[in-house]
SERO-22933 format. One record per residue (C-alpha): x, y, z; residue in three letters. Coordinates in steps of 0.2 Angstrom, whole numbers, padded with zeros to 4 digits, always signed. Example, Ala and Ser with C-alpha at 12.3 -4.5 7.8 and 13.67 -1.06 7.14 Angstrom:
SERO-22933
+0062-0022+0039ALA;+0068-0005+0036SER;
END
This chain:
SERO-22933
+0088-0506-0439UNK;+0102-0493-0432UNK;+0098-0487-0414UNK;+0095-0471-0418UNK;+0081-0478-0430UNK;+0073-0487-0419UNK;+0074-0475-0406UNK;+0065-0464-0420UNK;+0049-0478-0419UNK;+0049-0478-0401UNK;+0047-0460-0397UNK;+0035-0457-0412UNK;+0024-0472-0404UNK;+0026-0461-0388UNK;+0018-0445-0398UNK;+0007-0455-0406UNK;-0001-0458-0387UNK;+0000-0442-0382UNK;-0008-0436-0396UNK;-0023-0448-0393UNK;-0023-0441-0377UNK;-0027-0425-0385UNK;-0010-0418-0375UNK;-0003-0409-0391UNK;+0012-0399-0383UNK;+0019-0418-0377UNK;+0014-0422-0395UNK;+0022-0410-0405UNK;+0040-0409-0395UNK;+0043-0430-0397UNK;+0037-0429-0414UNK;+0053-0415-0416UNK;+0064-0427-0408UNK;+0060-0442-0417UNK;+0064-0431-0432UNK;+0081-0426-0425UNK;+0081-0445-0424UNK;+0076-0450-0441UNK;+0070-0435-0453UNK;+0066-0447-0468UNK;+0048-0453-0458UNK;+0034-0445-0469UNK;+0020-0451-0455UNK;+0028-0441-0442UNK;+0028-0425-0452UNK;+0010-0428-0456UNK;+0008-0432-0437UNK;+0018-0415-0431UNK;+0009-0404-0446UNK;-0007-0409-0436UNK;-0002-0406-0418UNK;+0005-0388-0424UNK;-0011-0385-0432UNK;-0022-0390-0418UNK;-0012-0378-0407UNK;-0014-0364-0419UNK;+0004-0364-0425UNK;-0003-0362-0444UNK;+0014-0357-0451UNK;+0023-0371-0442UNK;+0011-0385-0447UNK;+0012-0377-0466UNK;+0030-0381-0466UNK;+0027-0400-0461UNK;+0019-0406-0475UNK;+0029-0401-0490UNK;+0043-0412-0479UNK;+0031-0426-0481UNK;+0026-0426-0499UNK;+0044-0424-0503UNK;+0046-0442-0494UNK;+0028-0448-0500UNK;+0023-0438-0515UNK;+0006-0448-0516UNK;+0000-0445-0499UNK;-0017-0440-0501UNK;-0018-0435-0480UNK;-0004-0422-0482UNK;-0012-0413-0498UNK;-0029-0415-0488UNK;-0020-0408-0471UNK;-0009-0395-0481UNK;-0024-0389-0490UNK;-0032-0387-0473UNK;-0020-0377-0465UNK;-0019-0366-0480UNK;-0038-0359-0479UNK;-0034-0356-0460UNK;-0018-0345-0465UNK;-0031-0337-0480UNK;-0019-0345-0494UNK;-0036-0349-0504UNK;-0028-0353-0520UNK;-0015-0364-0516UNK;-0026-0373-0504UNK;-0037-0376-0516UNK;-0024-0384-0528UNK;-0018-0393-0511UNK;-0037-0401-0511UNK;-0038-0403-0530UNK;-0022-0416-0528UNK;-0029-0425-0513UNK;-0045-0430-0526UNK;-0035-0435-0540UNK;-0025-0447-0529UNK;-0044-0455-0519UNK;-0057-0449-0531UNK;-0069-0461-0520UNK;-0064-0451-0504UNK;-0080-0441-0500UNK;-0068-0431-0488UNK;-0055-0425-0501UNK;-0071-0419-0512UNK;-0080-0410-0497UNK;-0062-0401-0492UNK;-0059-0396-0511UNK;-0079-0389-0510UNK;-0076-0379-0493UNK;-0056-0370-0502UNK;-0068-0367-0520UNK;-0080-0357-0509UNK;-0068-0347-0502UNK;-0062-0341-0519UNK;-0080-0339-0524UNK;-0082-0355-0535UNK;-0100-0359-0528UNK;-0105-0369-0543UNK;-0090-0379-0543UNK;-0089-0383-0525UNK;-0108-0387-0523UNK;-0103-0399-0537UNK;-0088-0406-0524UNK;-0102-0405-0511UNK;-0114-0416-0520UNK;-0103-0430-0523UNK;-0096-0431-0506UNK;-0115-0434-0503UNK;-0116-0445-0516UNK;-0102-0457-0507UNK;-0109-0453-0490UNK;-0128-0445-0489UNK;-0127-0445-0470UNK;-0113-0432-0470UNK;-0118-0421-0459UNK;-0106-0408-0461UNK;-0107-0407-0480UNK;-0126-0403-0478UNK;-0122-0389-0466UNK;-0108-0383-0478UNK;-0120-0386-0496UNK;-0133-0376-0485UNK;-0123-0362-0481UNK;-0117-0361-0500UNK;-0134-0363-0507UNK;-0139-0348-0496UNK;-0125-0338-0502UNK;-0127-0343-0519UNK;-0145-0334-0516UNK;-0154-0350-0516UNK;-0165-0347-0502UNK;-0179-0360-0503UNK;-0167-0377-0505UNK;-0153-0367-0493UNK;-0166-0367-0478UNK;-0172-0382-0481UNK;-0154-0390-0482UNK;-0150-0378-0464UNK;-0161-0390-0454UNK;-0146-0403-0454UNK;-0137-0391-0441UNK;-0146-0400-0428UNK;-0136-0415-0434UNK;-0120-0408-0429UNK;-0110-0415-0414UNK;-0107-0395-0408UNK;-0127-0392-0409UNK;-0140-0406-0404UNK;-0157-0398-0404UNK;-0169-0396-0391UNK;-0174-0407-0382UNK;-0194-0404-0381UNK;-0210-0415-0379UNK;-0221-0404-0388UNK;-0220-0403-0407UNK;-0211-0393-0418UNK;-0223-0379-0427UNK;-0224-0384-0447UNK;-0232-0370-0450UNK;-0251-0372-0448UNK;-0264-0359-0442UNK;-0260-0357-0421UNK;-0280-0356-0416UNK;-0277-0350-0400UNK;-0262-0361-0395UNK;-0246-0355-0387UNK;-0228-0356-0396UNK;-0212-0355-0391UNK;-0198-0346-0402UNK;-0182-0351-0396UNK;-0165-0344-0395UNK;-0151-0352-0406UNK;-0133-0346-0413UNK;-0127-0328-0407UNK;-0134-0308-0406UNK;-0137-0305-0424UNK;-0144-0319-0430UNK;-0156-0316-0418UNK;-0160-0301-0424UNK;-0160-0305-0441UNK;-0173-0319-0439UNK;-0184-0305-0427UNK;-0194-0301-0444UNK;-0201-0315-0446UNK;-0212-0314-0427UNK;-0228-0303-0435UNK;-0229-0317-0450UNK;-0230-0330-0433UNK;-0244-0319-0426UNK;-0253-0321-0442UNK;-0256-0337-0440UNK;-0268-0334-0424UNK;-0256-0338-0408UNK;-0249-0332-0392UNK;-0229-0330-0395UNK;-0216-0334-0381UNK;-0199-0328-0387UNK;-0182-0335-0379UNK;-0168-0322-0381UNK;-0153-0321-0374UNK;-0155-0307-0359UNK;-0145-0294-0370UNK;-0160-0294-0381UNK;-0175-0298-0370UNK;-0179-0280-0367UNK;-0177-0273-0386UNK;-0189-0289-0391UNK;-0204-0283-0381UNK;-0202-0270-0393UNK;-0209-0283-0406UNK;-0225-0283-0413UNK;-0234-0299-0408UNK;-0224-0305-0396UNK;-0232-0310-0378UNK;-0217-0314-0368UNK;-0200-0314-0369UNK;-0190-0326-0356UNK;-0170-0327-0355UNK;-0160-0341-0361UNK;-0157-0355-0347UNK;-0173-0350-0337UNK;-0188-0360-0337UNK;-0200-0358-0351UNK;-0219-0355-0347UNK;-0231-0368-0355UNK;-0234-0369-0371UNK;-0240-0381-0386UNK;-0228-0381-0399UNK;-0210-0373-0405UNK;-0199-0367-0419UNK;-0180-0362-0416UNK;-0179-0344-0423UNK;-0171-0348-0439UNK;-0182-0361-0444UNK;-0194-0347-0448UNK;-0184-0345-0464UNK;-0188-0360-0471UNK;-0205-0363-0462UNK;-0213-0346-0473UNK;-0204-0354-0488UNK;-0190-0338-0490UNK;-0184-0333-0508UNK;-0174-0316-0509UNK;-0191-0309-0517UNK;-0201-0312-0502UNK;-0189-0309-0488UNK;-0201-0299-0475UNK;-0188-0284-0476UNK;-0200-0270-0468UNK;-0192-0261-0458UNK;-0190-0255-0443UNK;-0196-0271-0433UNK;-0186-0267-0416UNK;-0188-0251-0409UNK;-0178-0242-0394UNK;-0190-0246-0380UNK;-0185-0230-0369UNK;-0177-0214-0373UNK;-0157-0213-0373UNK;-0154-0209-0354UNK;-0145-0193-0359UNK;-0142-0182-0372UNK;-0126-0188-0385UNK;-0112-0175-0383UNK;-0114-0159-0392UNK;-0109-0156-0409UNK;-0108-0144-0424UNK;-0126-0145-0430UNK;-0119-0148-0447UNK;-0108-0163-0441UNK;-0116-0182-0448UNK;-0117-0190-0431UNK;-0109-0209-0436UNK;-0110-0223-0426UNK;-0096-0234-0427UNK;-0092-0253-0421UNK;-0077-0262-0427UNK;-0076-0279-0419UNK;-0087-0294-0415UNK;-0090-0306-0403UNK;-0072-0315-0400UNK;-0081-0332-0400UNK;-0087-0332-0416UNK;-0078-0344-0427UNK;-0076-0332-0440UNK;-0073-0316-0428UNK;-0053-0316-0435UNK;-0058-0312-0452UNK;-0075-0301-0450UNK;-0069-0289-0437UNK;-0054-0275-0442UNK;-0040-0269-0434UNK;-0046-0253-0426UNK;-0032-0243-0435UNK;-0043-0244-0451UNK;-0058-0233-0444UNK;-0045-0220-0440UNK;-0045-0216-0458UNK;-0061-0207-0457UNK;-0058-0197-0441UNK;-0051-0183-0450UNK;-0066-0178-0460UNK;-0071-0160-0449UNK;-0089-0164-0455UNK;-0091-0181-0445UNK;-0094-0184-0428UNK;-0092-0203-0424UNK;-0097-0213-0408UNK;-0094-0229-0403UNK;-0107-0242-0401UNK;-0091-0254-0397UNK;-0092-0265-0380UNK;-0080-0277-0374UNK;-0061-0277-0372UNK;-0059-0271-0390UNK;-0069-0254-0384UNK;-0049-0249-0377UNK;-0043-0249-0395UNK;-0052-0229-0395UNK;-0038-0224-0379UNK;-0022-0236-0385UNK;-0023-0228-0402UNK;-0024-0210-0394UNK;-0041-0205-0402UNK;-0052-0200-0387UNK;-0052-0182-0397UNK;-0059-0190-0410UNK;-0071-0204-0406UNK;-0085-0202-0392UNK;-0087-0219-0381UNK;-0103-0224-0376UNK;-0100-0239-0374UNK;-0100-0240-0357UNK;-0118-0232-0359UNK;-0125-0248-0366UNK;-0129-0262-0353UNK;-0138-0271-0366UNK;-0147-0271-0386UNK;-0162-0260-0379UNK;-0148-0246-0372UNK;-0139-0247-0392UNK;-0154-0247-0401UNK;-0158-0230-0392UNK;-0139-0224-0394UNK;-0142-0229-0415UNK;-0160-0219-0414UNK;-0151-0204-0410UNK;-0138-0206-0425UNK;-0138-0201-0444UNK;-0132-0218-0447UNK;-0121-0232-0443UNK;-0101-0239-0451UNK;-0098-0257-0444UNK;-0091-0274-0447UNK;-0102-0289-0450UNK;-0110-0291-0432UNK;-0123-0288-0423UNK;-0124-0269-0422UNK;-0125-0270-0440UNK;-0141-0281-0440UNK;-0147-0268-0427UNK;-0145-0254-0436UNK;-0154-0263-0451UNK;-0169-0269-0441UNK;-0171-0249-0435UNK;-0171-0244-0453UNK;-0157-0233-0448UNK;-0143-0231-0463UNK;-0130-0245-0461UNK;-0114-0248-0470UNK;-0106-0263-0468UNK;-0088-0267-0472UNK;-0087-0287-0476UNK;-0072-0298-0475UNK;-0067-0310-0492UNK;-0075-0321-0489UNK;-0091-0316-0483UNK;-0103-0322-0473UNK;-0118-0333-0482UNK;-0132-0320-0477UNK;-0122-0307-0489UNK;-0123-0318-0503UNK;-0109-0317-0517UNK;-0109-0300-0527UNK;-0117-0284-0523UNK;-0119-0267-0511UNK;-0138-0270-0508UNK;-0144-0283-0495UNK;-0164-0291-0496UNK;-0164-0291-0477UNK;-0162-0273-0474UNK;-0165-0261-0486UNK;-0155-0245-0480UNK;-0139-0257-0479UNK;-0124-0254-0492UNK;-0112-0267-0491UNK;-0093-0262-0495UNK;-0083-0279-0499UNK;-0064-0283-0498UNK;-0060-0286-0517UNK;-0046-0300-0507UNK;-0044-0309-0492UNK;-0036-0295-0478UNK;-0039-0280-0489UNK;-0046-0268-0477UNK;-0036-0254-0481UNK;-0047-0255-0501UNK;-0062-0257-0490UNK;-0060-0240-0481UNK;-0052-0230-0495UNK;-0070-0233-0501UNK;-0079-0229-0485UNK;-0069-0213-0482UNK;-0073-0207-0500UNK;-0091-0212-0497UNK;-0093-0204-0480UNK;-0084-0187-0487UNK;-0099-0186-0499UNK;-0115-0190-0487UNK;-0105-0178-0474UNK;-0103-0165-0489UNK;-0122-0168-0493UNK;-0127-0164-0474UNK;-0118-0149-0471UNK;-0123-0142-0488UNK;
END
């Protein structure tokens, strides 16, 4: 072997080591100098595409594995890795022919079908990939993560009943290991008398969304506790039925048995015909301290939010460049306000739009403070995230403009929701196609405003 190839060895088996470490800068630069070394290495393409992917280098890692197959065309971990990458950079299609190639070459890899499920969902082939889903199940049926997946499909499919029952393998997950209680989990049975606890799980608008189902709990005879997260504990005391609310991370009071909020779903056996969808079920609990700046009295007073929770794993796709909502800000019939907290509440002053958008933002210390801000509006424009629920749950008119691919709660097809009734969904026809989404917003708003003042 020439110097320079073995040299190539040595250094990779130094990446390799750093990589375990999980120290993927090291990683990735040895991996490039072994290929300086010796570019005819398949592994160490593979191994680089990898590191570059885990440091969010999606373009980078991308380019690795074509090198790879062109050395190892039947490499069935470089169509998997490639395919992967490619969903991350929204290239739905060619990931899915990425995955479709990594099946043919280990058809008994459970793996290579669950990936090739996860890229057919994305282009909406839920069929076909509950079909990939079911036999990756069928060669492992302890694969967590495939559960979860098939659940979220099921449910965005529109089937309810076996979706929520499939949910309850979330607590499988490595990322979310349930609570740890010595009293029983609630199946549903009358209360007589006895004390359960409702507790917090997942983010703001899940939360809210699973709010509904607390007057169907106080039907069955009890005294309900509710966890929130303190952002919500005051507009939850809003709720009817509920006892007590107690924050997140403080100790709970006593109580006989439990249910995590979203197993309610699957508890009161949901369909999308029975979804307890009356609304409101949260109300402001005090009036808006202050009056909402004066307007024309003809003006539709809009609320607008344009950006989730930047934790959310999905938070790159659902929320919009703020740019987008300054499309309707030229409609002389439209007052608009935003509900927006956070850093991404700036966006209004570093586009120059302060004449044109009212901040409240800094009015709203917590859900309680927004819902009273949303009670004094005509209605409300957001992205999928929780001011959107809110808005919904206050039976206040919400139009919601959804990423491709959407969220499962959204199901497939459609400008209606069963969860809220005065939502109307506006859909990206393709993946980053906000600019379609808001050509129909603007168009919609022009009418209801036209409506209003005439």
């Amino acid at each position: 072997m020439a110097v320079r190839e073995r040299e190539a060895v040595r250094m990779f088996a130094d990446a390799l080591g750093h990589h375990r470490n999980d120290e993927l800068e090291e990683a990735a630069r040895l991996y490039g100098r072994a290929l300086i070394l010796n570019p005819n290495i398949p592994d160490i393409y593979n191994n680089l595409g990898v590191a570059l992917c885990a440091l969010g280098k999606l373009e980078a890692s991308a380019a690795c594995y074509p090198r790879a197959l062109a050395l190892s065309s039947d490499n069935a971990g470089a169509y998997t890795n490639l395919g992967n990458v490619l969903r991350g950079l929204g290239r739905f299609e060619a990931a899915v022919a990425s995955h479709r190639r990594a099946v043919e070459l280990t058809p008994d890899n459970g793996d290579a079908h669950y990936n090739l499920g996860l890229a057919l969902r994305d282009i909406g082939h839920l069929d076909e990939a509950l079909a990939c889903f079911a036999k990756t199940l069928e060669l492992n049926p302890e694969h967590s993560g495939c559960h979860w997946d098939r659940s979220l499909t099921l449910l965005q499919n529109g089937d309810m009943k076996e979706g929520f029952e499939e949910y309850e393998w979330r607590w499988k997950l490595d990322a979310n290991p349930p609570r740890d209680f010595s009293q029983p989990l609630w199946d549903g049975a009358e209360l007589g008398g006895k004390t359960i606890l409702l507790h917090t799980e997942q983010g703001f608008g899940v939360m809210i969304q699973f709010a509904r189902y607390i007057p169907l709990v106080k039907e069955r005879g009890g005294t309900i506790i509710v966890e929130a997260q303190p952002q919500l504990s005051r507009l939850f005391s809003t709720i009817e039925g509920v006892g007590q609310v107690v924050n997140a991370g403080a100790d709970t009071p006593p109580f006989d048995v439990y249910a995590p909020m979203m197993s309610l779903a699957r508890i009161f056996a949901t369909t999308p015909d029975t979804v307890p969808a009356n609304a409101p079920y949260l109300n402001a609990p005090d009036a808006f301290a202050g009056q909402l700046p004066a307007t024309l009295s003809s003006q539709l007073k809009v609320g607008i939010s344009w950006a989730g929770s930047a934790t959310h794993q999905n938070d790159a796709r659902r929320s919009c460049p703020f740019k987008h909502f300054t499309e309707l800000m030229g409609l002389a019939d439209v007052a608009l306000y935003s509900l927006q907290t956070g850093r991404a509440a700036g966006d209004i002053a570093g586009h120059g739009c302060e004449a044109f958008v009212t901040d409240l933002g800094g009015k709203m210390n917590d859900f309680a403070d927004t819902a009273a801000v949303i009670g004094h509006l005509d209605f409300v424009i957001s992205v999928d995230t929780a001011v959107a629920h809110l808005a919904g749950a206050m039976g206040k008119p919400v139009w919601v403009a959804l990423a491709h691919p959407g969220d499962w709660r959204w199901m497939q097809d459609g400008d209606s929701s069963p969860w809220y009734p005065t939502m109307r969904l506006f859909r990206q026809s393709d993946p980053g196609d906000w600019a379609g989404v808001f050509e129909a917003l603007k168009k919609a708003l022009a009418t209801e405003a036209g409506g209003k003042s005439g």
